[in-house]
TIRO-115279 format. One record per residue: z, x, y of N, C-alpha, C, CB in turn. Coordinates in steps of 0.05 Angstrom, whole numbers, plus 5000, padded with zeros to 4 digits. Glycine has a CB too. Example, Ala and Ser with C-alpha at 12.3 -4.5 7.8 and 13.67 -1.06 7.14 Angstrom:
515652644886515652464910515652644934518152264911514252574955514352734979515752585001511452824988
***
This chain:
549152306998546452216990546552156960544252416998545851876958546051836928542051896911547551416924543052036892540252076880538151776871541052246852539451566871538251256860539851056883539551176820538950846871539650646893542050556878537250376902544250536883547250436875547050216876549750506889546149966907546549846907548149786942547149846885548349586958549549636981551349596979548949567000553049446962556049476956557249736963556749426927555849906930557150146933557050346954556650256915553850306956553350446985554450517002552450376998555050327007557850237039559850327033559049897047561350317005563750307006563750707005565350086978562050796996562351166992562251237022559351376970559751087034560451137065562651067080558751037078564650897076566650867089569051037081567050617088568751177058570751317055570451617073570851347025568351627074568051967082568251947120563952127069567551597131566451547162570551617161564251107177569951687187572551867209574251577236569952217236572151457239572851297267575851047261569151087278576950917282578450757275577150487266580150747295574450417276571450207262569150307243569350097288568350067234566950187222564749997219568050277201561950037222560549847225557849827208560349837249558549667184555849677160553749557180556349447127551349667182548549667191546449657170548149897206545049517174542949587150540449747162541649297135538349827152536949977163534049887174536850157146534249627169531849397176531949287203532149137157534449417212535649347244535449407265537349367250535149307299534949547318536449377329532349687330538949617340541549537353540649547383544249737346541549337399540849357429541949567435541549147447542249697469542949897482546549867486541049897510546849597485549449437495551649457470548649087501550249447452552449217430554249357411550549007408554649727419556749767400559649707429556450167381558649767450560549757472561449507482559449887492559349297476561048997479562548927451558748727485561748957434562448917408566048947401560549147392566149217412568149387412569749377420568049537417569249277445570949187472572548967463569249077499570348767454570948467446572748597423567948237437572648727393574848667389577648857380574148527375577949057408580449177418582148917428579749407442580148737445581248557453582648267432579548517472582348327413583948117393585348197372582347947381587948037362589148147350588648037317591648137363589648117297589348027271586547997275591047757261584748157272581448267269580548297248580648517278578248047238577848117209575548317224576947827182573148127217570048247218568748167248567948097191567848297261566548107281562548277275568748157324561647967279559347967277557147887298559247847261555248007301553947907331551547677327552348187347549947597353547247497346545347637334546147417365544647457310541547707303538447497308541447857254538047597313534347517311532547627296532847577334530647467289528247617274526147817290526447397262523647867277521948067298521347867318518948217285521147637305519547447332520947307360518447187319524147427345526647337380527147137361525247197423525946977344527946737333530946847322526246587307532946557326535646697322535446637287538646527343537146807264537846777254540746517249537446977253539546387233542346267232545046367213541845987225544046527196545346657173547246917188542846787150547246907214549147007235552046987232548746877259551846667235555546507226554546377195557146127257556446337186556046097165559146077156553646177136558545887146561945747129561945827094562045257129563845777088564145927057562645767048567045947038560345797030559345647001559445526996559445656983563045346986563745206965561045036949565845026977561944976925559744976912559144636915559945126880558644526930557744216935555844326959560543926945556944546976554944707000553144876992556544877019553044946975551745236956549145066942554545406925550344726929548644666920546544486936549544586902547444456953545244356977543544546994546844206999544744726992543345016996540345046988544845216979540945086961539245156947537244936945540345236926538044656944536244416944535244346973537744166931535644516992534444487020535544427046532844327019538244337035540344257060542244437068542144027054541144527086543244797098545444727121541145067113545444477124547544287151550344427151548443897141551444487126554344607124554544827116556044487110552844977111552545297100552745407127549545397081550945347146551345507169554145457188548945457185555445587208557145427218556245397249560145537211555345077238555144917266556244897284555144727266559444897282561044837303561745057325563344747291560645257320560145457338556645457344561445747325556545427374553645517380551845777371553745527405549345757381548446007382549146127403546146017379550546087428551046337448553746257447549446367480555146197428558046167437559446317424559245917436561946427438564246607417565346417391567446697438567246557376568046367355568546347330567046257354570246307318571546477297570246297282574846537294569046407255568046397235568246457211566846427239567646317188568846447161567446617147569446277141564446667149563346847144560246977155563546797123560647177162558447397175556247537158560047637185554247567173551647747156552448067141549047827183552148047125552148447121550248577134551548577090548348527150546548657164546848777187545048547166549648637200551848867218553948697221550848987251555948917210559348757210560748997222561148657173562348927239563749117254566549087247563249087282569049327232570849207219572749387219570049107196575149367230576849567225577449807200578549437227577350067192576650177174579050107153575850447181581750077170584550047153584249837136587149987171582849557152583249337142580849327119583249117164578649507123576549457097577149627075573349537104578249847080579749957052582349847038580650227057584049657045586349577048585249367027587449517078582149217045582249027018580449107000581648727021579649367002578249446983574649456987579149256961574249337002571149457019569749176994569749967013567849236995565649076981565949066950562749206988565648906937567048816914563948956897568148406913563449126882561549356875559949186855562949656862560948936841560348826816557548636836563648616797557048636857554648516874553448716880555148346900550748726874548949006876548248976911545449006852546148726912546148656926545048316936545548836931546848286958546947876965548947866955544747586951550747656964553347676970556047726979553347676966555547976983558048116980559148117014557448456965556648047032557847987055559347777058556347967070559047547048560547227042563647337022557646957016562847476994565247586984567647777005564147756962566347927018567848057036570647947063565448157049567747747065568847547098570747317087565647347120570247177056572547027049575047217045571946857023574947437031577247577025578647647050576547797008577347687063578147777103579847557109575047757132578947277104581047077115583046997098579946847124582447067066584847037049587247287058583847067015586647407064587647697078589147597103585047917089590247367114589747327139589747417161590347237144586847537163584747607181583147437194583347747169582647407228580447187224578047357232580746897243575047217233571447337231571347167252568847257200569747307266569247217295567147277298570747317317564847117307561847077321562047157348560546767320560347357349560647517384558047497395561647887386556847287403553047327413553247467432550947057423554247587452554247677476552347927474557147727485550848007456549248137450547848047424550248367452545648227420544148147398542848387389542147917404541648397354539848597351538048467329541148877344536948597328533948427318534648557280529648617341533748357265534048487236530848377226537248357214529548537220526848567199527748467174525648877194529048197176529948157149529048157125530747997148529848327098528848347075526448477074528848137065526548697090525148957084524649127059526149117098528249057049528949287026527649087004532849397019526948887007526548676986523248536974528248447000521648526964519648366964520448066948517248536951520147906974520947686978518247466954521047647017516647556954514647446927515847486900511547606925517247676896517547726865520247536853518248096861519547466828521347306815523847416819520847276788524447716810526147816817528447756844524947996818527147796859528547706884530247416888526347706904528447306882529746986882532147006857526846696874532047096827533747126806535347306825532547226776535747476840538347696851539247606871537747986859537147406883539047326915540746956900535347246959539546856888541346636872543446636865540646576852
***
C-alpha cells in the first residue's frame, strides 16, 4: 500500500513484483470483469506461442464498445490527426470488433501478460505517471518480438476515467 498516489506506472510495476502467478493481469479499478474472461482469456493465451499482451473487448457503462480496445502505434502523422479529430488509423481497423487478432497496441485498463516477459522488459516505463504507458508498454512488447493480440470473446465493461476529472485543464495537459 503506497501512502500517495505514485502513479499507475509505478503502481503496477511494485505490484508485479510481489504477484506469485505465471500471468499477470493489470486491471484498473473502474472495471467489472465478466464471470468468463480470466478463463477464456487464459486459455486463449496458453494457447499461443511468443505472447506479448493479450487484451479483451471493453465497453462503456452503456454496452457501447470502446474502440481504444485495439489501436495501432501513434506515429506522429497518426497522433496528429488524433488530436485534430481523425482517429481512422489510431484505432486498428483491420481487426473487427468481435474478431481475434493481433494488434500493436492494447488498453491499460486490462492487459493480461506473461509475468517473465513484463519484468524482462522491465514493466511500465515509470517516467509516465499516467496515459501512455499502455501504448509505451505494447510497442516495446513487439520490439521485444512479442506479438499483442485482441481477444473479444469476452468483454468487461470500464467506467472510463473515473480516476480522472475529465473537465479540468489538467487532464487534457496529462492525457496529451
Amino acid at each position: 500500500e503506497n501512502n500517495s498516489n505514485v502513479g499507475f506506472s509505478k503502481a503496477n510495476n511494485q505490484a508485479v513484483q510481489v504477484a506469485k502467478g505465471e500471468y499477470v493481469c493489470i486491471l484498473n479499478p473502474d472495471t467489472v470483469v465478466s464471470e468468463d474472461t480470466f478463463l477464456k482469456v487464459m486459455d486463449f493465451a496458453d494457447s499461443k506461442s511468443n505472447l506479448g499482451i493479450v487484451g479483451c473487448r471493453l465497453v462503456d457503462g452503456a454496452g457501447d464498445f470502446l474502440h481504444e480496445s485495439k489501436r495501432n502505434i501513434p506515429l506522429v502523422g497518426i497522433a496528429i490527426k488524433k488530436i485534430l479529430g481523425n482517429s481512422n488509423h489510431y484505432y486498428a481497423n483491420h481487426v473487427s470488433e468481435y474478431a481475434v487478432g493481433k494488434v500493436d497496441v492494447l488498453v491499460g485498463a486490462f492487459m493480461l501478460i506473461k509475468q517473465d516477459v513484463y519484468k524482462l522488459l522491465g514493466g511500465f516505463d515509470e517516467d509516465y505517471f499516467m496515459y501512455g504507458e499502455d501504448i509505451d508498454l505494447s510497442y516495446r512488447i513487439i520490439l521485444g518480438g512479442y506479438k499483442n493480440y485482441y481477444f473479444p470473446k469476452t468483454r468487461i465493461i470500464h467506467y472510463k476515467g473515473e480516476s480522472t476529472k475529465k473537465s479540468s485543464v489538467n487532464y487534457v495537459f496529462v492525457f496529451y
